[in-house]
C-alpha positions in Angstrom: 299.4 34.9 65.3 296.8 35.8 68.1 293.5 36.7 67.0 289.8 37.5 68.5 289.5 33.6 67.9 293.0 32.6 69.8 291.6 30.5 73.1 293.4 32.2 76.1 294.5 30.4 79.6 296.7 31.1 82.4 298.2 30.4 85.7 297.1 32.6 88.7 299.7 32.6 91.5 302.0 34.3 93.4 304.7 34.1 93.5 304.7 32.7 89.5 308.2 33.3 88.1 309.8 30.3 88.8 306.8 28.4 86.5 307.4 26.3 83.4 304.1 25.9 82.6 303.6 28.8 79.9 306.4 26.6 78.0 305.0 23.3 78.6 301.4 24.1 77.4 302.6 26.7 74.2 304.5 23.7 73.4 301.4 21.1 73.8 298.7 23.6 71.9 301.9 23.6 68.9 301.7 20.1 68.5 298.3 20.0 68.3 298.0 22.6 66.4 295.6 24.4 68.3 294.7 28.2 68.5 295.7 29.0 72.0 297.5 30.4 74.9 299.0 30.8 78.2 300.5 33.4 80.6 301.0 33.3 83.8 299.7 35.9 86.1 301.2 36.9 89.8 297.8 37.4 91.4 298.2 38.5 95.3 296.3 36.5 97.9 293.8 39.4 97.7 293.0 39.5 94.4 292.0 36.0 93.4 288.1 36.9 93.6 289.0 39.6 91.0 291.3 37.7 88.6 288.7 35.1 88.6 285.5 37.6 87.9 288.3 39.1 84.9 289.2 35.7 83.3 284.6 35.1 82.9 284.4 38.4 81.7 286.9 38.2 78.9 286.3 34.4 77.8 289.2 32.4 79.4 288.6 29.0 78.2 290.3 28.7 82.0 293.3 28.8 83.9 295.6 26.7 86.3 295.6 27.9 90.2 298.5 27.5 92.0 300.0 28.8 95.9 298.9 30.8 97.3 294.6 30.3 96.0 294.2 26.3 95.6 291.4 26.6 98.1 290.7 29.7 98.6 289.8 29.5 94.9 287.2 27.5 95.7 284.9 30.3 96.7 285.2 32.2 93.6 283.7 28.9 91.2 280.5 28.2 90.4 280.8 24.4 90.8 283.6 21.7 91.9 283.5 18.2 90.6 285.6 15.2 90.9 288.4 14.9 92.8 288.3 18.0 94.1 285.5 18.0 96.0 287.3 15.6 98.4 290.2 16.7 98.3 289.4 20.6 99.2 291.5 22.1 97.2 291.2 23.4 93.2 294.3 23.5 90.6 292.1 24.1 87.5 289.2 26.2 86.6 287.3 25.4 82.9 285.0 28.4 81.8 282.0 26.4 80.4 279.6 28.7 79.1 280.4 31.3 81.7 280.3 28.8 84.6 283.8 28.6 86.2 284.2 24.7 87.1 287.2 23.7 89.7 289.3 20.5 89.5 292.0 19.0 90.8 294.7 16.9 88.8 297.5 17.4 91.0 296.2 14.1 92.6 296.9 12.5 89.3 299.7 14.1 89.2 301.0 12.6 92.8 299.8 8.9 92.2 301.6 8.5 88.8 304.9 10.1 90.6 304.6 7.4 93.1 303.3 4.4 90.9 306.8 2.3 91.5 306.2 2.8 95.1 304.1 0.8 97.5 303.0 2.6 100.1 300.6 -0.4 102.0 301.2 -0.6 105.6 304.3 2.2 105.5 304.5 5.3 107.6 304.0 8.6 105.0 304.7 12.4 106.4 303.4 14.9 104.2 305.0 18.4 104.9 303.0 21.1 104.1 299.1 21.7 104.9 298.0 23.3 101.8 296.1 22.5 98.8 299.1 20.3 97.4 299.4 18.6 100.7 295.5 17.9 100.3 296.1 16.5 97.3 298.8 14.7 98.4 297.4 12.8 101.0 294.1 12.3 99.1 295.6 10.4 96.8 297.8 8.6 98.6 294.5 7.8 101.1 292.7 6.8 97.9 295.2 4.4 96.2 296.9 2.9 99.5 296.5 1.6 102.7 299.4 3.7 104.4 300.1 2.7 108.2 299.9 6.1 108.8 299.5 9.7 107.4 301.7 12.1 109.2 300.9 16.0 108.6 303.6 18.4 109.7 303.7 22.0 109.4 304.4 25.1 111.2 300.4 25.8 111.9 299.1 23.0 113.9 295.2 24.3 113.3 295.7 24.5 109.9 297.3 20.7 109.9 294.9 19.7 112.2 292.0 20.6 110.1 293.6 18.4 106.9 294.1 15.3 109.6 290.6 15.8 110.5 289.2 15.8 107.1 291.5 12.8 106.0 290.2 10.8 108.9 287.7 8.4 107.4 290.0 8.0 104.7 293.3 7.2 106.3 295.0 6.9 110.0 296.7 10.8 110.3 298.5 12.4 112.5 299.9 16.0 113.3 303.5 16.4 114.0 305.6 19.5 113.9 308.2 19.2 111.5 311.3 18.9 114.5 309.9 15.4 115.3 310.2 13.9 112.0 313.6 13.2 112.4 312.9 10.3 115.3 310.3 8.5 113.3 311.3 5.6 110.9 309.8 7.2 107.8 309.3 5.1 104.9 307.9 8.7 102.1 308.7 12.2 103.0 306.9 14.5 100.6 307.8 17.9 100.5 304.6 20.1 99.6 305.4 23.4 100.7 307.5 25.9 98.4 310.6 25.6 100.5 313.6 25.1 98.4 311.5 26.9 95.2 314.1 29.3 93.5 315.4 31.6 94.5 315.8 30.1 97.9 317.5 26.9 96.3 319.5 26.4 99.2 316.8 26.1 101.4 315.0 22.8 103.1 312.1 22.0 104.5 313.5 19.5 107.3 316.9 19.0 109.0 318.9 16.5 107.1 319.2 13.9 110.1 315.5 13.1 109.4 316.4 11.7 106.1 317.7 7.8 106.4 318.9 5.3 103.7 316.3 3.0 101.6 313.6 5.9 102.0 311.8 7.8 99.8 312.1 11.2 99.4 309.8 13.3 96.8 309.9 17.0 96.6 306.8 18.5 94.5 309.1 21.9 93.7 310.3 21.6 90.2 312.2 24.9 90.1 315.5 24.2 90.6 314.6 20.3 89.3 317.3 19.2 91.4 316.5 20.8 95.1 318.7 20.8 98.2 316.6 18.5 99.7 316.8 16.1 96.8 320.4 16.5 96.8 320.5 15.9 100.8 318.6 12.6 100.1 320.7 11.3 97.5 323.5 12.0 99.8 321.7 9.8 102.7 321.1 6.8 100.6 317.4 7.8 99.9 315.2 7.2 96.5 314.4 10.5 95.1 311.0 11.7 92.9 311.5 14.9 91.7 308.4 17.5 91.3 308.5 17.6 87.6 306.7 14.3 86.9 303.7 15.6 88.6 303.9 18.6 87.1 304.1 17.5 83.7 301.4 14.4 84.6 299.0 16.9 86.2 299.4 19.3 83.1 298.3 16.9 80.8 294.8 15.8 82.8 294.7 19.4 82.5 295.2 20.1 78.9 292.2 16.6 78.8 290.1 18.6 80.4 290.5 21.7 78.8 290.8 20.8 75.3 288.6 17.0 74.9 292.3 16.1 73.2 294.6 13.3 74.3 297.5 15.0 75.6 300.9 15.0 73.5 302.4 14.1 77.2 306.2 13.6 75.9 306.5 16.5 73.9 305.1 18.4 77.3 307.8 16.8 79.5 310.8 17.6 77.0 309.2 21.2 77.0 309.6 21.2 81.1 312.9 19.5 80.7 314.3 22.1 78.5 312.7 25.1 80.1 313.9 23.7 83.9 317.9 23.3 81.8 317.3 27.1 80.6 316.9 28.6 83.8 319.8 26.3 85.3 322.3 27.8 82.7 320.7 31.6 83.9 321.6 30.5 87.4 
């Protein structure tokens, strides 16, 4: 039962249907056996100055930020610290006192996705130029020595101005999306929201870029198993799907929120079963 004492949090998005995460951290407060919860809330790329300005004003203990605001975000908090002051782009905001603080675990999230793989002196293309592409190749910058970074998206500025910050961490590149398919690739990392449902059949690059022995890891969770997953499998590639680094970057959340060790398998087995729901539901 909810009461005036009942901690509240939230995702801010839009579009926000497709999440899991209201499922994954009712299930993580349960096992705690904590006072709290979470909604998600389809905020337009307008409004994220207001839903931040509403979430101080009624005593969010803080919320989870997600596309379209990771970095426009930013100008709404009152400070930025770890991670995400690199890596430009916020996933988390923790009301402390009335002081909205901005994080970022999705780079947490990335590097334990891709702990089994070794990325030193291979060739990486990051699709996407947003604030899960930042994080992305952040992480990736910050835990390997990749031979090269490759950034490809339909906006050249915008991709240009991630290559330009990553530049004293990393060798990167812009490339538009078409020319992937002539490189020998060694990660493709699919961090735009192609494929997300209800487009399930969609993909973010032409099939004849994918090649056997690479590695292919799509951040959309929503269907679990994408097209473009599917497509790699088909090709011979190794597949990471998006739900590991949802479920790891969740759980540096749920740290940061709450000071508690997070119960990380009951989480996962939360995102598992609400992921096989929505398969059933078509």
């Amino acid at each position: 039962m909810t009461t005036s004492a009942t901690k509240l949090l939230c995702l801010i998005g839009d579009p926000v249907d497709h999440s899991v995460s209201p499922e994954i951290f009712t299930r993580a407060f349960e096992a705690c056996g904590l006072d709290a919860v979470y909604l998600a809330f389809r905020v337009p790329k307008e409004g994220i100055g207001t839903a931040l300005s509403g979430l101080r004003a009624l005593g969010f203990l803080g919320c989870n930020v997600t596309v379209p605001h990771k970095v426009e975000v930013m100008k709404c908090l009152d400070e930025v610290r770890g991670a995400a002051v690199g890596i430009g782009a916020v996933n988390l905001v923790k009301n402390e006192g009335g002081r909205l603080i901005g994080y970022n675990t999705d780079g947490e999230g990335v590097l334990w996705a891709l702990s089994e793989v070794n990325l030193d002196g291979k060739r990486v293309a990051v699709i996407g130029y947003g604030g899960a592409a930042r994080a992305v190749a952040f992480a990736i910058a910050s835990r390997h020595m990749p031979r090269e970074i490759i950034i490809a998206g339909r906006d050249a500025e915008k991709a240009e101005r991630l290559v330009r910050d990553l530049s004293g961490s990393a060798k990167a590149t812009v490339m538009r999306i078409d020319e992937l398919s002539r490189l020998d690739l060694d990660l493709i990392v699919n961090a735009t929201p192609v494929g997300m449902s209800p487009n399930v059949e969609e993909m973010p690059i032409a099939e004849d870029a994918l090649r056997s022995g690479m590695v292919v890891f799509d951040l959309v969770y929503s269907p679990k198993n994408t097209a473009l997953l599917r497509a790699a499998r088909r090709k011979g590639c190794r597949t990471i799907s998006g739900v590991e680094m949802l479920v790891r970057q969740a759980a540096a959340g749920f740290e940061i929120w709450t000071g508690m060790p997070a119960p990380v398998e009951e989480m996962r087995r939360a995102a598992d079963a609400a992921l096989e729901l929505r398969g059933r539901r078509g």
